[in-house]
SEFIKE-407236 format. One record per residue (C-alpha): x negated, y, z; chain. Coordinates in steps of 0.001 Angstrom, whole numbers. Example, Ala and Ser with C-alpha at 12.3 -4.5 7.8 and 13.67 -1.06 7.14 Angstrom:
! SEFIKE-407236
<rec><px>-12300</px><py>-4500</py><pz>7800</pz><ch>A</ch></rec>
<rec><px>-13670</px><py>-1060</py><pz>7140</pz><ch>A</ch></rec>
This chain:
! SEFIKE-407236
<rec><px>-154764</px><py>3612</py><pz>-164205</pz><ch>A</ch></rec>
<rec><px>-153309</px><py>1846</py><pz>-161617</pz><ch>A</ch></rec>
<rec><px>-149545</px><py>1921</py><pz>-161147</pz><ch>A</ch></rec>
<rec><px>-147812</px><py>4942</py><pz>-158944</pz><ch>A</ch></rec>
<rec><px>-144404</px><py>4277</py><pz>-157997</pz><ch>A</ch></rec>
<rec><px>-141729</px><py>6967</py><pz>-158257</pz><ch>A</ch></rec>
<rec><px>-142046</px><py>9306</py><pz>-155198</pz><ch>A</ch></rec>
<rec><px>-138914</px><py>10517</py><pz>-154120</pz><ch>A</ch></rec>
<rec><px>-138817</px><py>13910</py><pz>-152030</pz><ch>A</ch></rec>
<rec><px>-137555</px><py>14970</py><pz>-149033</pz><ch>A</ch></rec>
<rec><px>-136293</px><py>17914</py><pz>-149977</pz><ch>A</ch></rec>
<rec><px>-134653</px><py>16523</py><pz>-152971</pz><ch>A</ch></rec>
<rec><px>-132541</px><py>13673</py><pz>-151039</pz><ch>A</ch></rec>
<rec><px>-131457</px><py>16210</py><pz>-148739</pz><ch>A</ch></rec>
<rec><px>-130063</px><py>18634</py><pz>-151502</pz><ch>A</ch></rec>
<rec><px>-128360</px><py>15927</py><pz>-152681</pz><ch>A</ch></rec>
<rec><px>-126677</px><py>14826</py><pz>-149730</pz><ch>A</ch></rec>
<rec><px>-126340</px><py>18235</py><pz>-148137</pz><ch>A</ch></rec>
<rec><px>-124258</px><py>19428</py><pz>-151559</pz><ch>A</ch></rec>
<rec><px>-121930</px><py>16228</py><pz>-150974</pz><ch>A</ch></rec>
<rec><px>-121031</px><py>16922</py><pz>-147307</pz><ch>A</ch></rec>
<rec><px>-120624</px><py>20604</py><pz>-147779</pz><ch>A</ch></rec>
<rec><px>-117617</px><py>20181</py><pz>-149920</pz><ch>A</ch></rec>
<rec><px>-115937</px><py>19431</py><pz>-146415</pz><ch>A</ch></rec>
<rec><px>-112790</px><py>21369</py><pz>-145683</pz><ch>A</ch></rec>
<rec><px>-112859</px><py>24593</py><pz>-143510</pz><ch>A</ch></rec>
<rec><px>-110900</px><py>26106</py><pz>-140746</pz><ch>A</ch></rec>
<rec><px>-111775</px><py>23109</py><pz>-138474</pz><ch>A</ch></rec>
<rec><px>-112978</px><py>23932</py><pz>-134598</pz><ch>A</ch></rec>
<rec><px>-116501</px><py>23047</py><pz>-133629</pz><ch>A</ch></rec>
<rec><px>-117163</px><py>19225</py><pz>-133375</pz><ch>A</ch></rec>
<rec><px>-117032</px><py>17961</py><pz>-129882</pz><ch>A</ch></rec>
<rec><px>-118224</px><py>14617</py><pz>-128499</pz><ch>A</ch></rec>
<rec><px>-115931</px><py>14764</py><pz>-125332</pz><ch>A</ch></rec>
<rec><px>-112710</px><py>15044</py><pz>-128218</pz><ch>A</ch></rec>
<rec><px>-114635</px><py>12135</py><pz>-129993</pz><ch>A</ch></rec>
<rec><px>-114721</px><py>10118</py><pz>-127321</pz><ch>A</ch></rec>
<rec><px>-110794</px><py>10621</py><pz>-127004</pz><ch>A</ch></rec>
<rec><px>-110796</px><py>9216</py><pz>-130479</pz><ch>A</ch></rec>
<rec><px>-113049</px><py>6288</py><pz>-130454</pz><ch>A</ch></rec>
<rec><px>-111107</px><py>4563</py><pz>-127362</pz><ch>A</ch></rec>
<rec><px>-107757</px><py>5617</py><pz>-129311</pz><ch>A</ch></rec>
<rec><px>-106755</px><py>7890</py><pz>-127438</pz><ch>A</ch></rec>
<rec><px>-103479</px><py>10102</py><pz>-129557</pz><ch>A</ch></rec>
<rec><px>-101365</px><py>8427</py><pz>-131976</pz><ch>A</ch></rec>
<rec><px>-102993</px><py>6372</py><pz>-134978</pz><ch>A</ch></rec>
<rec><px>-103828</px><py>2897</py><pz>-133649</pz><ch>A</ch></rec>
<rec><px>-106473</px><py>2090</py><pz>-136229</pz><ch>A</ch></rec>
<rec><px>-108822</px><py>4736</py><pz>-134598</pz><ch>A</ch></rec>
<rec><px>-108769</px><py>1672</py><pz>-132005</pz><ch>A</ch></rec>
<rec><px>-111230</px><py>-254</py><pz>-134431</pz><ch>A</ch></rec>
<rec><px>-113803</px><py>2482</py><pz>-133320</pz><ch>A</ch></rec>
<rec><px>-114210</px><py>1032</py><pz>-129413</pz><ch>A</ch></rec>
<rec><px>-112807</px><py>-2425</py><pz>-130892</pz><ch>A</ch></rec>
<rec><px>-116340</px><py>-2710</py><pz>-133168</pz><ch>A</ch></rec>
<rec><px>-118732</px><py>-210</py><pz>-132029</pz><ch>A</ch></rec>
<rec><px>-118564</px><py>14</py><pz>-128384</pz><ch>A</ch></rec>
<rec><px>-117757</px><py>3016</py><pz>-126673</pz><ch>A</ch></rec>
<rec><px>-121373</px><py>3546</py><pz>-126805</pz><ch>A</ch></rec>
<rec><px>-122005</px><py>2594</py><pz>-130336</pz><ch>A</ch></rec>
<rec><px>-124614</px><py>-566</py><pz>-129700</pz><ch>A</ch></rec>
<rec><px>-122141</px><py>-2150</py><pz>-132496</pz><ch>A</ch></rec>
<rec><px>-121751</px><py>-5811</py><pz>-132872</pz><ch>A</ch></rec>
<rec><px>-124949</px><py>-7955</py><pz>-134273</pz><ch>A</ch></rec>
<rec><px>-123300</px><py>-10958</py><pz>-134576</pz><ch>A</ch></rec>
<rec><px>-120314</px><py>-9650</py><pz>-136679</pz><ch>A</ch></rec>
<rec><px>-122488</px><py>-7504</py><pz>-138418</pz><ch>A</ch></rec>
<rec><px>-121446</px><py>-4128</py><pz>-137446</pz><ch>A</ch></rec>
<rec><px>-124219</px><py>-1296</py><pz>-136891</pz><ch>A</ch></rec>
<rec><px>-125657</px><py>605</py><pz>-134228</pz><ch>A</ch></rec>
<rec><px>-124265</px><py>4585</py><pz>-134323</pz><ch>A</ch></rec>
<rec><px>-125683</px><py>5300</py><pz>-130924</pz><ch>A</ch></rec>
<rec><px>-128356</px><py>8358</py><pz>-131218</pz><ch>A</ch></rec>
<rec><px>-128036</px><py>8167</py><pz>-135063</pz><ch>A</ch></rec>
<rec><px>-127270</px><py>11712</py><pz>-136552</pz><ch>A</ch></rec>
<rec><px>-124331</px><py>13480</py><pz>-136402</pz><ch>A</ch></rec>
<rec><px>-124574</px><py>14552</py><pz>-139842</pz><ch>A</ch></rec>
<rec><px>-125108</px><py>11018</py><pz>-141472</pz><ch>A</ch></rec>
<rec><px>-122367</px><py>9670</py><pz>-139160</pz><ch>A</ch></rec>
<rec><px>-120199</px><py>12758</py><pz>-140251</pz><ch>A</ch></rec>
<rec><px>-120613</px><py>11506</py><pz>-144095</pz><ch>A</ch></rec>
<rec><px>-120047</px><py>8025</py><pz>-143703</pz><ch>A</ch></rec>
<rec><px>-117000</px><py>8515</py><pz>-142430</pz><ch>A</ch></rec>
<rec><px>-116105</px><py>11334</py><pz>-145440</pz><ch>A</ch></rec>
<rec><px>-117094</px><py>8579</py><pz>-147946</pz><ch>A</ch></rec>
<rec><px>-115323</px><py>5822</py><pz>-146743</pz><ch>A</ch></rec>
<rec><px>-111967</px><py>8326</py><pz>-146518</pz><ch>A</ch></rec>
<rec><px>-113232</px><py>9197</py><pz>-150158</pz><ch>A</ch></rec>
<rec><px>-113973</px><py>5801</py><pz>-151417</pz><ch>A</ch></rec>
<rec><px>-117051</px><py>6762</py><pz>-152567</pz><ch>A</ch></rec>
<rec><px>-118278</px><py>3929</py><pz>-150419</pz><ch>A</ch></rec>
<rec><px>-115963</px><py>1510</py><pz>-150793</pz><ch>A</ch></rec>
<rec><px>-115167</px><py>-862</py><pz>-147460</pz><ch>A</ch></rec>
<rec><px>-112267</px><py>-2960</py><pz>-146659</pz><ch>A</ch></rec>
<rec><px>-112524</px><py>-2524</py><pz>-142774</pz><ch>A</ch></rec>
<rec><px>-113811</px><py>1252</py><pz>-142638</pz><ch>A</ch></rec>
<rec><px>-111871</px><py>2896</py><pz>-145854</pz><ch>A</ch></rec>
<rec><px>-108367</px><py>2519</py><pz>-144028</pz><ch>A</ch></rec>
<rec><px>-110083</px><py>3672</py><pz>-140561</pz><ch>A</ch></rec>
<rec><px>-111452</px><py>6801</py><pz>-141960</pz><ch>A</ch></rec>
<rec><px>-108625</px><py>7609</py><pz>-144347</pz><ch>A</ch></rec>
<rec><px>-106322</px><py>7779</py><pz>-140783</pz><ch>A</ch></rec>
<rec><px>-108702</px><py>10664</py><pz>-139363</pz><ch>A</ch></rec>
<rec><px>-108962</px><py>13769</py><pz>-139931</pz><ch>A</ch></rec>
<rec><px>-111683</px><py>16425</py><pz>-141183</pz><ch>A</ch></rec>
<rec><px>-111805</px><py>17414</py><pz>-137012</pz><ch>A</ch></rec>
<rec><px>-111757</px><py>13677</py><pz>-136088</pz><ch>A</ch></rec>
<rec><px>-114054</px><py>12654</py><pz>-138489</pz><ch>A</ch></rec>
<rec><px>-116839</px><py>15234</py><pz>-137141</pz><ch>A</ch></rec>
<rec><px>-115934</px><py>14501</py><pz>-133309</pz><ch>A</ch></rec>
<rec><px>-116538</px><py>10782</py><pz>-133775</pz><ch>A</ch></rec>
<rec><px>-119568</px><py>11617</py><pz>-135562</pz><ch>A</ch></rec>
<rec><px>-121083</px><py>13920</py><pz>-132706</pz><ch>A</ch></rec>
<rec><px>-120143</px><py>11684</py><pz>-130017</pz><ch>A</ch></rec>
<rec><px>-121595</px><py>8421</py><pz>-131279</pz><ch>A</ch></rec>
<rec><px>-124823</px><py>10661</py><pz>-132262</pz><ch>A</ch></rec>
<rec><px>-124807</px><py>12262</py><pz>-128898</pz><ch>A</ch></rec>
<rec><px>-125330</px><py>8854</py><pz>-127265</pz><ch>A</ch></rec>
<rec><px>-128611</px><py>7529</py><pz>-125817</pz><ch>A</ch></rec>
<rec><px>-129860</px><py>4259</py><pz>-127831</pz><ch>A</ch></rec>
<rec><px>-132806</px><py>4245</py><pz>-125583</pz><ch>A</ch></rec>
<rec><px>-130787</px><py>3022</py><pz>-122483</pz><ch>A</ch></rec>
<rec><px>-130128</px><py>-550</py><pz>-120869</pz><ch>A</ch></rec>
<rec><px>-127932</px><py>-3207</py><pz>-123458</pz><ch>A</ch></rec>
<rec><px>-128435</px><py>-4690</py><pz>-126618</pz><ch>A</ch></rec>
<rec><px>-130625</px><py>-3775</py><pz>-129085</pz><ch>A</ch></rec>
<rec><px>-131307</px><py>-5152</py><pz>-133013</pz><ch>A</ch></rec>
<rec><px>-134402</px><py>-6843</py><pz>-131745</pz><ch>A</ch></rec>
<rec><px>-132376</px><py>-8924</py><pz>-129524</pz><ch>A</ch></rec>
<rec><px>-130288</px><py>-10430</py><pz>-132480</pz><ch>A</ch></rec>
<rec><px>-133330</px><py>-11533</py><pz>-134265</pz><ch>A</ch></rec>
<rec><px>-134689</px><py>-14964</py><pz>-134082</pz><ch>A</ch></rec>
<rec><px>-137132</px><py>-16421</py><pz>-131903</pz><ch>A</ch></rec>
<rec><px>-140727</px><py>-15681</py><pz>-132873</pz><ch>A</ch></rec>
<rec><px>-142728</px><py>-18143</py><pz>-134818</pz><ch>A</ch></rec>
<rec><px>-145139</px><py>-17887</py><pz>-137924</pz><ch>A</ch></rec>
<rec><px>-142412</px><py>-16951</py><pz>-140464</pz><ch>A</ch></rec>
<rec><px>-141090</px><py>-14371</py><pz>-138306</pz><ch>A</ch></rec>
<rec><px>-144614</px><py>-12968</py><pz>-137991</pz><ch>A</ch></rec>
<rec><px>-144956</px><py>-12652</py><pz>-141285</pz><ch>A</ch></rec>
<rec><px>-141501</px><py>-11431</py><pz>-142000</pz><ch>A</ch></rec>
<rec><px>-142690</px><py>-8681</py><pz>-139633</pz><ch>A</ch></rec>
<rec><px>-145840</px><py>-7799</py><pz>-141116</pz><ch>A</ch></rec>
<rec><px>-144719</px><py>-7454</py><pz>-144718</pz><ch>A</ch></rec>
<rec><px>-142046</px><py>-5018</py><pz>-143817</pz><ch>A</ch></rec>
<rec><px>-144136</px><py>-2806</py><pz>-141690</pz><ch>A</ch></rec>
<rec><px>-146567</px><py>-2867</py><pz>-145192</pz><ch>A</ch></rec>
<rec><px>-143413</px><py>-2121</py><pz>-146840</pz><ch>A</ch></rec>
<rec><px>-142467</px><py>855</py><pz>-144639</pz><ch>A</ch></rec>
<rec><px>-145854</px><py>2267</py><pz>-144474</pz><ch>A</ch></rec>
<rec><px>-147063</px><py>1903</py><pz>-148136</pz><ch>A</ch></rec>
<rec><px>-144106</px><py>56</py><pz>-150168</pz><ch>A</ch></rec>
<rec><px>-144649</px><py>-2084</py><pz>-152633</pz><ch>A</ch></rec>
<rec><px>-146487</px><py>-805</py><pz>-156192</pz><ch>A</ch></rec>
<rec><px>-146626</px><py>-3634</py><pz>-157661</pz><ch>A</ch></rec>
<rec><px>-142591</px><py>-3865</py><pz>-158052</pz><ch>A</ch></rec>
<rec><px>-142519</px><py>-329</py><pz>-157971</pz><ch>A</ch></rec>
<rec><px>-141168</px><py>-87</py><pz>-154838</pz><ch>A</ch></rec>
<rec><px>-141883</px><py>3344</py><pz>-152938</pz><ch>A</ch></rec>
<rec><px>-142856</px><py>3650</py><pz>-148219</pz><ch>A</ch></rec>
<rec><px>-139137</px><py>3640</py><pz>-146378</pz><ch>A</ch></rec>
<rec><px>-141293</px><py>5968</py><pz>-144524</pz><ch>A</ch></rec>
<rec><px>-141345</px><py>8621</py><pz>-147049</pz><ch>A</ch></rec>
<rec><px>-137587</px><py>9295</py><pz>-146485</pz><ch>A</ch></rec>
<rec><px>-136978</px><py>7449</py><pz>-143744</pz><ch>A</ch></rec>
<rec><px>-139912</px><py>8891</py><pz>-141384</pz><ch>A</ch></rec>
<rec><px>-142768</px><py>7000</py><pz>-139289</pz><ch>A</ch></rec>
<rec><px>-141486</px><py>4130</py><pz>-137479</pz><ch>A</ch></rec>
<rec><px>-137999</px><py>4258</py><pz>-139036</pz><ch>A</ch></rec>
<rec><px>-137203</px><py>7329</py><pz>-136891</pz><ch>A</ch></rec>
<rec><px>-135320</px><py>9237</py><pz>-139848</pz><ch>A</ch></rec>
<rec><px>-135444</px><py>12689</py><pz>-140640</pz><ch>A</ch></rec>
<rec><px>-132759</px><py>15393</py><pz>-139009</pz><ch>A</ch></rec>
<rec><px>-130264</px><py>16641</py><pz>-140295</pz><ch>A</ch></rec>
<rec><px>-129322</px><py>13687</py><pz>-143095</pz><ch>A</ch></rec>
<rec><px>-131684</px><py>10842</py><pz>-143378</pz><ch>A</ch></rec>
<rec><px>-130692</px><py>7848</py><pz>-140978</pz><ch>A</ch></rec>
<rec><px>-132812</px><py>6069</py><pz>-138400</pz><ch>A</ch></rec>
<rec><px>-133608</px><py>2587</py><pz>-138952</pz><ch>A</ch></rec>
<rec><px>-135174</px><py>1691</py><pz>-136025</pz><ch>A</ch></rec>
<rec><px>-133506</px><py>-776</py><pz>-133870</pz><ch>A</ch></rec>
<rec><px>-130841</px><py>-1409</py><pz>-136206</pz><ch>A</ch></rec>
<rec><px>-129306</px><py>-5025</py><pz>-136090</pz><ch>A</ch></rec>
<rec><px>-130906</px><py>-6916</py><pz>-138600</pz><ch>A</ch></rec>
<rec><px>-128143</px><py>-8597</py><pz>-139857</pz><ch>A</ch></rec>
<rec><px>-126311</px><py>-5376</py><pz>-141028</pz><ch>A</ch></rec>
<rec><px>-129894</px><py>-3949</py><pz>-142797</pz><ch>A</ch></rec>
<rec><px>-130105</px><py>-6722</py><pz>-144834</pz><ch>A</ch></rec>
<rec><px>-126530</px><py>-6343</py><pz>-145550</pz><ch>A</ch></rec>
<rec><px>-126644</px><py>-3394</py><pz>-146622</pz><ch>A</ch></rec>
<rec><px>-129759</px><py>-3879</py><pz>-148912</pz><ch>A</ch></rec>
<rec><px>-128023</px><py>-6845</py><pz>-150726</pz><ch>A</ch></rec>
<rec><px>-124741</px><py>-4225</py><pz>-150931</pz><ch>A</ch></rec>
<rec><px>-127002</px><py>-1853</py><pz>-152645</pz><ch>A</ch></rec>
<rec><px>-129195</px><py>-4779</py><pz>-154641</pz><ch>A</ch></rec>
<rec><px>-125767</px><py>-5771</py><pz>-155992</pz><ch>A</ch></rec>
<rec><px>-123933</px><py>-2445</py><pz>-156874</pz><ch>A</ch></rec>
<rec><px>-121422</px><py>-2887</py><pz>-153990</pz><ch>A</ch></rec>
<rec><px>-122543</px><py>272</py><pz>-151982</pz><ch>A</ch></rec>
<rec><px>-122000</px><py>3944</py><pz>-152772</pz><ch>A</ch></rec>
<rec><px>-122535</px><py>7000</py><pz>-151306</pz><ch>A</ch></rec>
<rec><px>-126121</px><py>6980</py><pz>-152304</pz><ch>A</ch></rec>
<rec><px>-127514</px><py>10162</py><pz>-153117</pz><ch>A</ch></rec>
<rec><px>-129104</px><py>10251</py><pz>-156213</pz><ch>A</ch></rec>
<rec><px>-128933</px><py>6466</py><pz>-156874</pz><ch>A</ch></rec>
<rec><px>-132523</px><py>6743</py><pz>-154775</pz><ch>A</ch></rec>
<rec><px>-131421</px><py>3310</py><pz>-152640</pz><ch>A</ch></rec>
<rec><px>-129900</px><py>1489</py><pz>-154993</pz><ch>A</ch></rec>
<rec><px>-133190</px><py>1647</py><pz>-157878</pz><ch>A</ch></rec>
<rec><px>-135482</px><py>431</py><pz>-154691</pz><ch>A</ch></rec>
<rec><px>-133012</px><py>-2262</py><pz>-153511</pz><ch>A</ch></rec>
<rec><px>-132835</px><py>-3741</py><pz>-156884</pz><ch>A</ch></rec>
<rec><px>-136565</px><py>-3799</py><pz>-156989</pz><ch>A</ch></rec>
<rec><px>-137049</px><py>-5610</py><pz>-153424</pz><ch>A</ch></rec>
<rec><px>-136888</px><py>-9362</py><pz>-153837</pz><ch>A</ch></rec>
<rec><px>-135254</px><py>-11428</py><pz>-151609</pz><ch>A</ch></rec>
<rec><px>-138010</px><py>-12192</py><pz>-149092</pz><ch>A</ch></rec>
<rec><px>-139075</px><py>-8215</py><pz>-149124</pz><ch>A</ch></rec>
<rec><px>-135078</px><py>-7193</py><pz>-148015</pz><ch>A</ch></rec>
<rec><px>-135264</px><py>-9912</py><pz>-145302</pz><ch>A</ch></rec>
<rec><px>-138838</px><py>-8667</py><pz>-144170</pz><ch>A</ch></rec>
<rec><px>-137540</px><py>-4638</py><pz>-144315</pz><ch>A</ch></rec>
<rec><px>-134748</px><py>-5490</py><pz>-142272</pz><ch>A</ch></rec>
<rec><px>-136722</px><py>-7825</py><pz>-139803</pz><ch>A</ch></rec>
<rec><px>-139233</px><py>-4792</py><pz>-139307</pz><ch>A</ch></rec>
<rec><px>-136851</px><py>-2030</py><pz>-138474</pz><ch>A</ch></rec>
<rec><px>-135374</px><py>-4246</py><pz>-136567</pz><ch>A</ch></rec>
<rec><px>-137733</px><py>-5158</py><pz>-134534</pz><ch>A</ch></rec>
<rec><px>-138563</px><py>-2005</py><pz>-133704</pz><ch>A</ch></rec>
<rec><px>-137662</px><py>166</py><pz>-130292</pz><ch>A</ch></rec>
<rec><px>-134784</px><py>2544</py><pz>-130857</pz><ch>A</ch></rec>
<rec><px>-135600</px><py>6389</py><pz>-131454</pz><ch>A</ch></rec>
<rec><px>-134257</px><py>8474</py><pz>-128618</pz><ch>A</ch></rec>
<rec><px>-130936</px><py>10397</py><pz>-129721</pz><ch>A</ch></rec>
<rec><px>-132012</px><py>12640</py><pz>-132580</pz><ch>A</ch></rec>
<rec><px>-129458</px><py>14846</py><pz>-132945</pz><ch>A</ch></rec>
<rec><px>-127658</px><py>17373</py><pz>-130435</pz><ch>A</ch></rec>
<rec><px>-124563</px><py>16758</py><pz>-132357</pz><ch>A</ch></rec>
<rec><px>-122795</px><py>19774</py><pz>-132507</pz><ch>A</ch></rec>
<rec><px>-125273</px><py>21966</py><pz>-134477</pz><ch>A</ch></rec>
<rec><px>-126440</px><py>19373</py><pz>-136271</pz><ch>A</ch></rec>
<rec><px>-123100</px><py>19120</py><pz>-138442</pz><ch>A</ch></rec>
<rec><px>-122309</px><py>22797</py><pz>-138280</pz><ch>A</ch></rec>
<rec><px>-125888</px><py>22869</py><pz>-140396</pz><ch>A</ch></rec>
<rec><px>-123991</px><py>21415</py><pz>-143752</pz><ch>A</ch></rec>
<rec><px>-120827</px><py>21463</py><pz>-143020</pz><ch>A</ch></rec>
<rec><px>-119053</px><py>25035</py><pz>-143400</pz><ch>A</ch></rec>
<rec><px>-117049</px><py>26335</py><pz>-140458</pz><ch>A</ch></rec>
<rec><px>-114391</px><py>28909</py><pz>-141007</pz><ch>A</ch></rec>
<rec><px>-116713</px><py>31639</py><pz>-139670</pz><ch>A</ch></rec>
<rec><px>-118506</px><py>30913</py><pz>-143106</pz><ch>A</ch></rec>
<rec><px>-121771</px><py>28975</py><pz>-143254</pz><ch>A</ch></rec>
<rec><px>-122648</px><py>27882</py><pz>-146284</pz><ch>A</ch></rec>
<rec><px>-125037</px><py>25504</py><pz>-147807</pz><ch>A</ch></rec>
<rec><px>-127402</px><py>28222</py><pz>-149224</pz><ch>A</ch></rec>
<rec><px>-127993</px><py>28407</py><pz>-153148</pz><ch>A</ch></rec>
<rec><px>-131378</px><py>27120</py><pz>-152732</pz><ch>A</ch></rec>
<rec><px>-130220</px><py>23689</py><pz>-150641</pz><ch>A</ch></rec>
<rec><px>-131471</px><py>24434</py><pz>-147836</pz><ch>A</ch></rec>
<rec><px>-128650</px><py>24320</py><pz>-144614</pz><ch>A</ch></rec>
<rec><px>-127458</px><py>27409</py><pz>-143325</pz><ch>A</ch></rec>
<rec><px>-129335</px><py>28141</py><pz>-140638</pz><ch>A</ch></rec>
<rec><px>-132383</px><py>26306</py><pz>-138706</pz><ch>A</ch></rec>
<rec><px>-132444</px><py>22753</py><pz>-139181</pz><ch>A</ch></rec>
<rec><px>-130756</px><py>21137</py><pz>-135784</pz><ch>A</ch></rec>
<rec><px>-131640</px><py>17269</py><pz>-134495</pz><ch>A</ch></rec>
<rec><px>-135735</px><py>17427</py><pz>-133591</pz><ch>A</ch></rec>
<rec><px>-136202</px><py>15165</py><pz>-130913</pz><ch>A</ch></rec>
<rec><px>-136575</px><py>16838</py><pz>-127448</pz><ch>A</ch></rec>
């Protein structure tokens, strides 16, 4: 029989994330992207928030050459526990641990709604604009990762991106991230982090098992693909989005089953 690589679900990578971002603390006011933005330009005392503006833009088109990622239209939610894992040091990061350490649980979740309530689809840079100049290797860079996010790779055992990540690299509301249009520089990055053991804050170890399967050419072709890719429009309305996992002090609750409280929040419009 030929070989199957492991399928991961859906529905089982969000339980596990949802169940790690719902241990959030309660009694904190609705997120709001107009507070965020106070935060990101460091606005308040706490000069490190600063480093927001200083390496993500006001916009969040991030910083290709220095190798900081794109937050702009991303969702709220996976913004929301980035930020909670860095504070945690779950994931481990010499630049971001300090930053998010310095917030707090309300200015963690504004930051997080305004950078998701940003429009990636608009004029400035994009990851396809930090990638080289085409040629034949970059062609075929290109075309191995789109075979990679379409089928994967069985013969390393290496499962579609698209089966988490969604067609095109669009992610899937409320928890899995968009790819597309990420800086290239920063995928591979993070691929390598994960290849190597440096990364956490990956739910189930799901990541981490298909990094170390990837060889180097596939992790340059994955991130070359999603890269090259147009941007998804914003896929989150931010503010329901996190209110989905994370409880509020009127009470929601991740629900026994996994499933967030409520109606799922973040489908494109």
């Amino acid at each position: 029989m030929p070989y199957r690589p492991p399928r991961v679900t859906v529905a089982g990578l969000l339980l596990a994330v949802a169940t790690g971002v719902a241990g959030a603390q309660s009694g904190t006011a609705p997120a709001d992207p107009g507070r965020g933005r106070g935060v990101v330009v460091g606005a308040g005392p706490g000069g490190q928030r600063q480093a927001c503006l200083a390496c993500h833009g006001l916009e969040g088109r991030g910083d290709p050459a220095a190798g900081f990622p794109r937050l702009d239209g991303q969702m709220a939610t996976y913004l929301y526990k980035a930020l909670a894992d860095y504070a945690s040091g779950v994931r481990p990061n010499e630049i971001m641990t300090p930053i998010a350490k310095a917030l707090t649980e309300q200015q963690r979740r504004d930051v997080a709604v305004h950078y998701a309530t940003q429009d990636p689809t608009g004029p400035g840079p994009t990851g396809a604009a930090a990638r080289p100049a085409g040629g034949p290797e970059d062609y075929g860079l290109v075309q191995r990762g789109a075979v990679l996010s379409s089928i994967g790779a069985a013969e390393h055992g290496v499962q579609a991106c698209q089966n988490c990540h969604g067609p095109d690299g669009a992610g899937l509301a409320p928890l899995v991230p968009a790819l597309a249009g990420q800086h290239e520089g920063y995928l591979r990055g993070q691929l390598q982090a994960w290849k190597a053991g440096r990364r956490g804050g990956d739910p189930a170890g799901v990541m981490a098992g298909i990094a170390r399967r990837m060889d180097d050419r596939d992790v340059s072709a994955a991130a070359r693909y999603f890269a090259s890719l147009p941007p998804a429009p914003r896929s989150v309305s931010g503010v329901a989005a996190i209110t989905a996992v994370v409880p509020e002090a009127a009470g929601n609750r991740t629900a026994a089953s996994g499933a967030p409280a409520g109606q799922r929040q973040g489908d494109r419009p």
